[in-house]
LOKOLMI-426189 format. One record per residue: x, y, z of N, C-alpha, C in turn; residue in three letters; residue number from 1. Coordinates in Angstrom, 1 decimal. Layout:
// residues N
(node (X Y Z) (X Y Z) (X Y Z) 'ALA' NUM)
...
END
This chain:
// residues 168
(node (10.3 -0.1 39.7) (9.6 -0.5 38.5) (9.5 0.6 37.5) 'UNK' 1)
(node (10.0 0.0 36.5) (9.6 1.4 35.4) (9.2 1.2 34.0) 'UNK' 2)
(node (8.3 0.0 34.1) (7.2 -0.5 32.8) (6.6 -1.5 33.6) 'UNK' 3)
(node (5.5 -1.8 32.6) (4.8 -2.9 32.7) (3.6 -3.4 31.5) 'UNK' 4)
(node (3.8 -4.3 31.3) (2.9 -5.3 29.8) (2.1 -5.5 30.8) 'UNK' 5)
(node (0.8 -5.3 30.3) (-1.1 -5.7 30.7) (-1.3 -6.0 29.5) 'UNK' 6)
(node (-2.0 -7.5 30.0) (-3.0 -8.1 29.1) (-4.0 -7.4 29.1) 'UNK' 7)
(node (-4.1 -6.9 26.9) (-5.3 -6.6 27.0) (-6.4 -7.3 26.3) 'UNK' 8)
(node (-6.1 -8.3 25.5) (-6.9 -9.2 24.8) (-6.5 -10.7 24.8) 'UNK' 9)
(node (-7.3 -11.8 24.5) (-7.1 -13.0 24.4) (-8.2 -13.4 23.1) 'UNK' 10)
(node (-7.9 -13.8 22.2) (-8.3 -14.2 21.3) (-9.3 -13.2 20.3) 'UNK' 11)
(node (-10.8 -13.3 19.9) (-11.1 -12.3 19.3) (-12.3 -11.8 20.5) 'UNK' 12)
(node (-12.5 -12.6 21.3) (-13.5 -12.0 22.6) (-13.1 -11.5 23.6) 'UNK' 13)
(node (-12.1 -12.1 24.5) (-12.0 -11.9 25.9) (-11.0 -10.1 25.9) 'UNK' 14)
(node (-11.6 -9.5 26.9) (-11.2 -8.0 26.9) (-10.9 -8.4 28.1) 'UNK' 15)
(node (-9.5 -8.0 29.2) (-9.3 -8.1 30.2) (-10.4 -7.3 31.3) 'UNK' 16)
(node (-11.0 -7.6 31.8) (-11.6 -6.6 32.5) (-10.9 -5.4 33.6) 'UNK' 17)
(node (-9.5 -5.7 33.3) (-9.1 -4.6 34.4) (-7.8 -3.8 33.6) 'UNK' 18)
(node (-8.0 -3.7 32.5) (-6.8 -3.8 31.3) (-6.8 -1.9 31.7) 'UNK' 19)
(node (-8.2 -1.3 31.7) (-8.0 -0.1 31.2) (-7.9 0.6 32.7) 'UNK' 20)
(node (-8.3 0.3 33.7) (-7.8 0.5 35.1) (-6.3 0.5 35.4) 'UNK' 21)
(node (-5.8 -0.7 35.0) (-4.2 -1.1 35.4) (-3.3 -0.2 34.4) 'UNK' 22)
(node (-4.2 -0.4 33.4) (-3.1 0.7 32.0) (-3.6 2.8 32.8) 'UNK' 23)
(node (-4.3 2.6 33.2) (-4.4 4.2 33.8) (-3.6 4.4 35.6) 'UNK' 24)
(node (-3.7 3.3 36.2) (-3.0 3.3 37.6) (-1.4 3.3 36.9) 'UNK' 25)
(node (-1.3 2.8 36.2) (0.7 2.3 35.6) (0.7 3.6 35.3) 'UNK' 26)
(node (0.3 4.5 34.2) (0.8 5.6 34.0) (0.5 6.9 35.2) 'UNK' 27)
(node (-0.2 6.3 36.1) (-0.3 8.0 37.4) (0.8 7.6 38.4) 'UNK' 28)
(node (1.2 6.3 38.0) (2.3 5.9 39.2) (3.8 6.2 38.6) 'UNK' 29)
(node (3.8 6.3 37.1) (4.7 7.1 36.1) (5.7 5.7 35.6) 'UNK' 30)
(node (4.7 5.0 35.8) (5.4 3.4 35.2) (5.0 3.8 33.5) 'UNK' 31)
(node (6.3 2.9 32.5) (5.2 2.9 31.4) (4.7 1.9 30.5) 'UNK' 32)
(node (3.6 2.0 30.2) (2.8 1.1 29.6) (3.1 0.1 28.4) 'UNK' 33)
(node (2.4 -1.0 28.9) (2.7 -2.0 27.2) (1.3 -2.7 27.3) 'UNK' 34)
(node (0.7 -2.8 26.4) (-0.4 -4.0 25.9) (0.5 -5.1 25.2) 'UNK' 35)
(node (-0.5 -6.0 25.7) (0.5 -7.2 25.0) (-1.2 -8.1 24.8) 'UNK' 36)
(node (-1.4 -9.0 23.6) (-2.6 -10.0 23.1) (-1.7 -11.6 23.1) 'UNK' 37)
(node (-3.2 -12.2 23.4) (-3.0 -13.5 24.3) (-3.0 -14.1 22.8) 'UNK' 38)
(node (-2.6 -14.7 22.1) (-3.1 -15.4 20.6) (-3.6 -16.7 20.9) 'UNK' 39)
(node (-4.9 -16.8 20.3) (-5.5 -17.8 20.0) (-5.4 -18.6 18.9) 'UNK' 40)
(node (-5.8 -19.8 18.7) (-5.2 -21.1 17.6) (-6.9 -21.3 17.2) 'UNK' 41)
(node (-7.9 -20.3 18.2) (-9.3 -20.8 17.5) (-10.0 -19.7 16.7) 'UNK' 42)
(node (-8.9 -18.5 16.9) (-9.9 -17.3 16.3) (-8.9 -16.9 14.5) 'UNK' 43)
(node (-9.5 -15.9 13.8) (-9.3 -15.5 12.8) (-7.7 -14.5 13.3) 'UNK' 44)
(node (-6.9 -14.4 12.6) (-5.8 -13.7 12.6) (-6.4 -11.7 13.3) 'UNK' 45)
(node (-6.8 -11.7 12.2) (-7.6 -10.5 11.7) (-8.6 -10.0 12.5) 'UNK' 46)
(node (-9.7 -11.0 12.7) (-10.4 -10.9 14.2) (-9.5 -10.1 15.6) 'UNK' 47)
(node (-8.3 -11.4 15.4) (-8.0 -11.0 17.3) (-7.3 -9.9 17.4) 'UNK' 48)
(node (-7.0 -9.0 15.7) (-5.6 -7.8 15.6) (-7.0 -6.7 15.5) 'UNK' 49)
(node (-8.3 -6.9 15.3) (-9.1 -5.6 15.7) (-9.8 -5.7 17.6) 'UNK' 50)
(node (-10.0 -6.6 17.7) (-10.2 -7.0 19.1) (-9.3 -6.2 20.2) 'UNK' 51)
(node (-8.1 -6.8 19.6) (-6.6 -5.8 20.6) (-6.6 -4.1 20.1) 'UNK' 52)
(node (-6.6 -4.0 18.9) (-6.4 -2.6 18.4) (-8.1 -1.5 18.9) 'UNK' 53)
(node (-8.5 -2.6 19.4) (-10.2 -1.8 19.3) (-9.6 -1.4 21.6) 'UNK' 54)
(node (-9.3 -2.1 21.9) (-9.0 -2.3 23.5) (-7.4 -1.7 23.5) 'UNK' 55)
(node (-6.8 -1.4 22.9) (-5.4 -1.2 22.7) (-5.0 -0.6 21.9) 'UNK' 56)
(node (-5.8 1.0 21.5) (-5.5 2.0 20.8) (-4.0 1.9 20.2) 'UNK' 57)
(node (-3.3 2.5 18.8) (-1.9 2.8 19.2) (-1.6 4.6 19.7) 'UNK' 58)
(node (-0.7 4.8 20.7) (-0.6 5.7 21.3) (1.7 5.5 21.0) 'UNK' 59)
(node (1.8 6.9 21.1) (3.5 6.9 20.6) (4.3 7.1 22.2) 'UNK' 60)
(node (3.9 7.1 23.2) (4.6 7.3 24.3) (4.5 6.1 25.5) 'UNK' 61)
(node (4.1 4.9 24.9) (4.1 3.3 25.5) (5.0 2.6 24.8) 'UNK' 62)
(node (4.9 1.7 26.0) (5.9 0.4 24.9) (5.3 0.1 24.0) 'UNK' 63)
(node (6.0 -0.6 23.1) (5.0 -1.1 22.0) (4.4 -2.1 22.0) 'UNK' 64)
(node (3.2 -2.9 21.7) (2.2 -3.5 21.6) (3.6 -5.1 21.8) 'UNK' 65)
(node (2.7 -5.9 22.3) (3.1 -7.6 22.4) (2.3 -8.4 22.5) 'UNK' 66)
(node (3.1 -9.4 21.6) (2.3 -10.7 21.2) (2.6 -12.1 22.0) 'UNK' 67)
(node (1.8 -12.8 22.6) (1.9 -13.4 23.8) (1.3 -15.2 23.2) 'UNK' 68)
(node (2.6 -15.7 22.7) (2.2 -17.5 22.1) (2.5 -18.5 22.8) 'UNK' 69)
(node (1.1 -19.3 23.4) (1.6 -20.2 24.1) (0.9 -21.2 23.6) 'UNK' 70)
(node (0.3 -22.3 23.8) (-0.3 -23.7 23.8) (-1.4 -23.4 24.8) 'UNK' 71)
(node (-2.4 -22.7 25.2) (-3.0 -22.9 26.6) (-4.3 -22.6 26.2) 'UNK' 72)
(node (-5.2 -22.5 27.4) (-6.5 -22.8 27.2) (-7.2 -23.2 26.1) 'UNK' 73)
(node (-9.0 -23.3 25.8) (-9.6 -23.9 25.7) (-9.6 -24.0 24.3) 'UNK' 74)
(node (-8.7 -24.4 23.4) (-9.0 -24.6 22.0) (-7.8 -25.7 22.1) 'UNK' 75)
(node (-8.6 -26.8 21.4) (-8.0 -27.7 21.4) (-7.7 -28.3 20.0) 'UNK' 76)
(node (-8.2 -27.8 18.5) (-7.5 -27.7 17.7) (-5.8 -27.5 17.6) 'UNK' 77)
(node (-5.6 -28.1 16.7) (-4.0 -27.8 16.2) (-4.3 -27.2 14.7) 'UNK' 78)
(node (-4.2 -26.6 14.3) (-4.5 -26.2 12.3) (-2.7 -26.9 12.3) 'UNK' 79)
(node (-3.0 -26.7 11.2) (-1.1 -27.2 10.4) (-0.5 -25.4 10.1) 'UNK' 80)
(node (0.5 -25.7 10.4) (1.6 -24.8 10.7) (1.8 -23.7 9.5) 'UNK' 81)
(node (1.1 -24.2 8.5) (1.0 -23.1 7.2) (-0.4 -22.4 7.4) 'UNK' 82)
(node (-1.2 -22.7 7.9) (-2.5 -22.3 8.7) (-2.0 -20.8 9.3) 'UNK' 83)
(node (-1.6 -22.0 10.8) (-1.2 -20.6 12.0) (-0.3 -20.1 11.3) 'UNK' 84)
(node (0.8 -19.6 10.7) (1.4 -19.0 10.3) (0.5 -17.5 9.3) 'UNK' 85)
(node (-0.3 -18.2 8.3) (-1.1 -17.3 7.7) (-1.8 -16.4 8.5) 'UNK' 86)
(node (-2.5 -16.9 9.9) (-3.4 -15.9 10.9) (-2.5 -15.0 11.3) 'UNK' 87)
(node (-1.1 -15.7 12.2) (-0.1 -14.6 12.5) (0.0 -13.4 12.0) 'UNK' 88)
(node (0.1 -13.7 10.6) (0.9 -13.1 9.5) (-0.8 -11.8 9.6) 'UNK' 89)
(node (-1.6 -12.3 9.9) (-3.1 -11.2 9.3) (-2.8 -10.5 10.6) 'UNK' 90)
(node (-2.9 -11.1 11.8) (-2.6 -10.4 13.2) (-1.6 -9.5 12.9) 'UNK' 91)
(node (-0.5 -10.2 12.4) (1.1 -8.6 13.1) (1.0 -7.8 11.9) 'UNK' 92)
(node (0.5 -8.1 10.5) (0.7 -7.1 9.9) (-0.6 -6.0 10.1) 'UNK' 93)
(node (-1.8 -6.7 10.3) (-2.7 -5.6 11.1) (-2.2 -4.8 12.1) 'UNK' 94)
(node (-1.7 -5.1 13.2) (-1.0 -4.0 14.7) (-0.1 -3.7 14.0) 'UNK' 95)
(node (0.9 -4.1 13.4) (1.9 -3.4 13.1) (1.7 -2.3 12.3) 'UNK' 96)
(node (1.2 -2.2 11.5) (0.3 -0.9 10.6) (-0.2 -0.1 11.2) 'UNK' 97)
(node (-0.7 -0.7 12.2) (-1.6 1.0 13.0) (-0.7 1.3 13.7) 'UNK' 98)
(node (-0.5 0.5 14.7) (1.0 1.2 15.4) (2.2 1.3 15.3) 'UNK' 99)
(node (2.1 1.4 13.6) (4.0 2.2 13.4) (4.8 1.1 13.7) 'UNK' 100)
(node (4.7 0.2 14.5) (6.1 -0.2 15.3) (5.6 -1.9 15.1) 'UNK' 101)
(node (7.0 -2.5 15.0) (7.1 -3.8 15.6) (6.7 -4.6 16.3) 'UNK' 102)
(node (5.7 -5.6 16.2) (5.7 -6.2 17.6) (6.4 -6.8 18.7) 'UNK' 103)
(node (6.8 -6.8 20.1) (6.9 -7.5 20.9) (7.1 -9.2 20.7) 'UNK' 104)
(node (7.4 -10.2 20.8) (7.2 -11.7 20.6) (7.6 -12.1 21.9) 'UNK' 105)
(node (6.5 -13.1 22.4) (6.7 -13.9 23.4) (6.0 -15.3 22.9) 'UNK' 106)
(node (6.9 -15.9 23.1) (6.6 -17.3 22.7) (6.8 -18.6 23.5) 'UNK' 107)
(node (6.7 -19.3 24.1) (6.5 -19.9 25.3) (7.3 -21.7 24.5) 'UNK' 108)
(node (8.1 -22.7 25.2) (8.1 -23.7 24.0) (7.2 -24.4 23.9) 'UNK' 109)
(node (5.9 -24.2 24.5) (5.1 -25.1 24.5) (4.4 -24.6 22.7) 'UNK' 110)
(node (4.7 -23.5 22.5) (4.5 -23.0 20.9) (5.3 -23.2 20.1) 'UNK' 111)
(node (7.0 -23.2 20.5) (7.7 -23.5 19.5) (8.0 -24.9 19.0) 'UNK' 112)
(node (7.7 -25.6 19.8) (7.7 -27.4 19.8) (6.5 -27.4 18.6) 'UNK' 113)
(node (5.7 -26.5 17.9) (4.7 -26.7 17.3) (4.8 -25.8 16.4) 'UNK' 114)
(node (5.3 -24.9 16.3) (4.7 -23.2 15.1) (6.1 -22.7 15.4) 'UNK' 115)
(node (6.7 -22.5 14.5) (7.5 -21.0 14.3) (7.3 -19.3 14.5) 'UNK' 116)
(node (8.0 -19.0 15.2) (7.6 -17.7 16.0) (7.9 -16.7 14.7) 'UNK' 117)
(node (6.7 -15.6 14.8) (7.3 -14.8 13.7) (8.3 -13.9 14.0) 'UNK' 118)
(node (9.5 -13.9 13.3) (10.1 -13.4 13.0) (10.6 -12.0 12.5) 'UNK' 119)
(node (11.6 -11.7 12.2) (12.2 -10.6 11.4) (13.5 -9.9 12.0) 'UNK' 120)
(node (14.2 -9.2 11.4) (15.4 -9.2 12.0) (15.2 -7.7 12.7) 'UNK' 121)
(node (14.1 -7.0 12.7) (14.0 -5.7 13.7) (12.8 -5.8 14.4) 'UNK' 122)
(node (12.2 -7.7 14.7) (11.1 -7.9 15.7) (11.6 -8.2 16.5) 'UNK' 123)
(node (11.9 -7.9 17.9) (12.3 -7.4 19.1) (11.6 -8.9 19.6) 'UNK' 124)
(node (12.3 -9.6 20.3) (11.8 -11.1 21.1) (11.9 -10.8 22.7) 'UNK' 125)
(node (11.0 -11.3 23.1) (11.3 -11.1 24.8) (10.8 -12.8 25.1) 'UNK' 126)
(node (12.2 -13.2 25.9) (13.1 -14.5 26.0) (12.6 -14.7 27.9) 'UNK' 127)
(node (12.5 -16.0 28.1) (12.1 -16.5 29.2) (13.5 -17.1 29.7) 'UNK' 128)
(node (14.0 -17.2 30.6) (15.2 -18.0 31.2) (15.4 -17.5 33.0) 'UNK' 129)
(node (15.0 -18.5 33.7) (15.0 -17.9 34.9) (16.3 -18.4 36.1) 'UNK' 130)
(node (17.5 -19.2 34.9) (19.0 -18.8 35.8) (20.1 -18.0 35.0) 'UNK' 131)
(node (19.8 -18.1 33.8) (20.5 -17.6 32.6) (20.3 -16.4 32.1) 'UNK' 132)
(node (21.0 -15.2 32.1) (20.7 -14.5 30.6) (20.5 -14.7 29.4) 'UNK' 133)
(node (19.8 -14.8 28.8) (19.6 -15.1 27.6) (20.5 -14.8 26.4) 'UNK' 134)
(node (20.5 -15.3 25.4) (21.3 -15.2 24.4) (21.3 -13.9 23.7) 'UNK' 135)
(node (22.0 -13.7 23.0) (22.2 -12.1 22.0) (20.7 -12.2 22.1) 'UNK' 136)
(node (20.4 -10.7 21.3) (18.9 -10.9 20.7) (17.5 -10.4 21.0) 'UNK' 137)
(node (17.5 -10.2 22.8) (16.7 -10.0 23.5) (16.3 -8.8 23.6) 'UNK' 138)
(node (15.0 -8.0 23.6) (14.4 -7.1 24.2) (14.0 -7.0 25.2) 'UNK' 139)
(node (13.1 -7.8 25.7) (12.7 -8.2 27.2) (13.2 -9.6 27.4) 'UNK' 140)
(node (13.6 -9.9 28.9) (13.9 -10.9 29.4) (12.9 -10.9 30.8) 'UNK' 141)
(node (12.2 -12.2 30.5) (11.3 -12.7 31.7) (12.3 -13.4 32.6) 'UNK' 142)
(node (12.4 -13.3 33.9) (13.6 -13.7 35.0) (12.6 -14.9 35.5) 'UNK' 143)
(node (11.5 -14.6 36.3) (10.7 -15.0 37.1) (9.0 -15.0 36.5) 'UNK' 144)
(node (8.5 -15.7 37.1) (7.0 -16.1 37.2) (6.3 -15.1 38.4) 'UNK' 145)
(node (7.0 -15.4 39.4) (6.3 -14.7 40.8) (7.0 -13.8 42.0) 'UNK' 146)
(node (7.2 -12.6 41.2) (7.8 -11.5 42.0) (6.3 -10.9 42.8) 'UNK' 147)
(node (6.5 -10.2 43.2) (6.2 -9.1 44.1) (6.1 -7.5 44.3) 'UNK' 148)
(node (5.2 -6.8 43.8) (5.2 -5.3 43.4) (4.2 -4.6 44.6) 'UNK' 149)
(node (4.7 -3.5 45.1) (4.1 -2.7 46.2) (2.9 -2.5 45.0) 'UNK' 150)
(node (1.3 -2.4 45.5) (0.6 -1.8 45.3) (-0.4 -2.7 44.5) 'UNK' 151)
(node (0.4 -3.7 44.3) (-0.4 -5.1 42.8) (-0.6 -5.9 44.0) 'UNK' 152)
(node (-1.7 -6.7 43.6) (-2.6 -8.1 44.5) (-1.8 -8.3 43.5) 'UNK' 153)
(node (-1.3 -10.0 44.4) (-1.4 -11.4 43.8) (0.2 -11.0 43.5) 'UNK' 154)
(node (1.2 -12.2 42.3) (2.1 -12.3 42.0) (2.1 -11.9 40.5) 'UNK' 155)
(node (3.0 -11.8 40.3) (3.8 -10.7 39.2) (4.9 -11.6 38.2) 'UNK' 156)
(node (4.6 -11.3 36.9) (5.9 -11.9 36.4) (7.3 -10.2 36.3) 'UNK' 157)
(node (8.6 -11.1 37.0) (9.5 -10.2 36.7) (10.0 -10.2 35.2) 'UNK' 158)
(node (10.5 -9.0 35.0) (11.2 -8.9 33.6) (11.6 -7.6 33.6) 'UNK' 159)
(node (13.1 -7.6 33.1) (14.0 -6.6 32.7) (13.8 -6.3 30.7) 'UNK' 160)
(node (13.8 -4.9 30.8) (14.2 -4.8 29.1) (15.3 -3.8 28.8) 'UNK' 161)
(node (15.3 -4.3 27.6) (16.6 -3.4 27.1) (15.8 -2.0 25.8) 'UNK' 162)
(node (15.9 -1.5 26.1) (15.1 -0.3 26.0) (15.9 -0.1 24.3) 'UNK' 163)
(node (16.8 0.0 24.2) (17.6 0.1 23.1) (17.4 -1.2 21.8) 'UNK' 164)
(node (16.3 -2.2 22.2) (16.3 -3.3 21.1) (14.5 -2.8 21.1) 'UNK' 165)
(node (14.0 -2.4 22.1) (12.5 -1.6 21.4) (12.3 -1.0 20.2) 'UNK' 166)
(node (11.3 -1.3 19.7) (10.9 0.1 18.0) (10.6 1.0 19.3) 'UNK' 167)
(node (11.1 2.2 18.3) (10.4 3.6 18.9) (8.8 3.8 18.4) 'UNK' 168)
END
């Protein structure tokens, strides 16, 4: 193993409770670090980009910060797609400003069947496909759901990156 993304936020409240533990065990074990935020469809853009930045300092020797879009838990609104786009747009241009760099995109299709993923042609995508390599394009590729890591309770999502489609 030689990174790993921890969840450190989910919407504009939830702080992982074990975010800053696992982010300090990954770096003494000489793994390196990524934060990645859960995006919510019920909170303000802007809200959940100080939430993550308040739990997820920017620091220049981690991966860079990721954004994590799916359809899931407890908000059951839909806004219309010029809505969520605008919050996005408050979210990544807030992290992106503090920390210099790009965001990460993880987008799941239960989000793309609904919202367009933000984009750009130097935002780095990390792609799900668990028989395939994925298409050009990729920074991270998620393989699996449930690997297995010496030292971690419980199961693990696997994923390879290409270190070379990262912002520095």
């Amino acid at each position: 193993m030689q990174f790993a993304y921890l969840k450190a936020t989910e919407g504009r409240t939830f702080v992982d409770s074990y975010f800053a533990t696992n982010w300090d065990a990954a770096r003494a074990a000489g793994i390196r670090p990524g934060a990645y935020h859960f995006f919510s469809l019920c909170s303000p853009g802007a809200d959940q980009a100080d939430a993550f930045l308040r739990t997820a300092p920017p620091q220049t020797d981690v991966l860079p910060p990721a954004l994590d879009l799916e359809i899931l838990g407890g908000c059951v609104d839909r806004p219309p797609v010029d809505v969520v786009q605008a919050e996005l747009r408050s979210f990544t241009d807030r992290v992106e400003k503090a920390w210099g760099r790009r965001l990460l995109v993880y987008a799941r299709s239960s989000w793309t069947k609904l919202y367009p993923v933000p984009s750009g042609e130097d935002r780095p995508q990390w792609r799900t496909s668990f028989f395939f390599r994925p298409h050009q394009g990729w920074a991270v590729w998620q393989v699996h759901y449930f690997a297995r890591v010496d030292g971690v309770v419980g199961r693990v999502d696997l994923d390879v990156v290409r270190p070379s489609r990262l912002p520095t």
